[in-house]
C-alpha positions in Angstrom: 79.1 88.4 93.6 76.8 86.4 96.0 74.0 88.4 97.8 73.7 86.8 101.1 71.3 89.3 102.6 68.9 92.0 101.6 67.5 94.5 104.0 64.9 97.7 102.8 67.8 100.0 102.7 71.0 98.1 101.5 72.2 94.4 100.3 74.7 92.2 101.7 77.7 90.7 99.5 80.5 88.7 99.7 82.9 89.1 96.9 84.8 86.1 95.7 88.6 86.2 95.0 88.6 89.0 97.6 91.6 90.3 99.7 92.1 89.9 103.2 90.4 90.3 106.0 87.4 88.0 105.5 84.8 91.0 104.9 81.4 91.8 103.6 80.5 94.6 101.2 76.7 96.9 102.0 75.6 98.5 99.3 73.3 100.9 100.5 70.1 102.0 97.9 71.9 105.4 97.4 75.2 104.2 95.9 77.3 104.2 98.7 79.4 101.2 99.8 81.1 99.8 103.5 83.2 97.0 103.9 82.7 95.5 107.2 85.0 93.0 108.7 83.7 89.5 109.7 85.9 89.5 113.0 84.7 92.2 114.8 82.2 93.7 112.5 83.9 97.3 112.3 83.2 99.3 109.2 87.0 99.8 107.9 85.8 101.3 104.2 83.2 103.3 103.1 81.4 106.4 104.4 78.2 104.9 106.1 77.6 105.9 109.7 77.1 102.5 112.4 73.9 103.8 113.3 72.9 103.7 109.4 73.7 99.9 109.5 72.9 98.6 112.7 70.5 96.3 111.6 72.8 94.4 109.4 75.8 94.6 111.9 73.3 92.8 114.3 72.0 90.3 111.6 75.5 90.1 110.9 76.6 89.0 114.4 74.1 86.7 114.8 75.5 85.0 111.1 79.0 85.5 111.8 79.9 81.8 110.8 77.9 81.7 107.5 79.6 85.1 106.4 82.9 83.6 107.4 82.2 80.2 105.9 80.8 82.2 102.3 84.1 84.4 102.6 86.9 81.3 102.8 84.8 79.3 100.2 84.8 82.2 97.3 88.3 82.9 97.7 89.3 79.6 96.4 
């Protein structure tokens, strides 16, 4: 699964051959695990507070399109 991002606390990943909607997984140092939506960036899995993520949320605004490109191309 491809790493697209790694921040001190947590890595970004985009699954392939994943189900809808387009998502990303953070894996946070301790174990734990949210899926966020590309869309509208909203935590819909996981038990990981906003505030614990905000950075990546805002990296992950400002690489909506590359997330969203990454996500359709791994699901063929």
């Amino acid at each position: 699964m491809p790493v697209v991002a790694r921040f001190s606390h947590c890595r970004v990943r985009v699954n392939a051959k994943d189900h809808p909607p387009p998502h990303f997984h953070v894996l946070l140092n301790d174990g734990r695990e949210a899926w966020v939506t590309i869309a509208e960036l909203k935590i819909v899995h996981g038990k990981v507070a906003v505030r614990e993520i905000a950075d990546v949320l805002a990296w992950a605004e400002n690489n909506r399109a590359m997330l969203a490109t990454t996500f359709e191309e791994l699901q063929r």
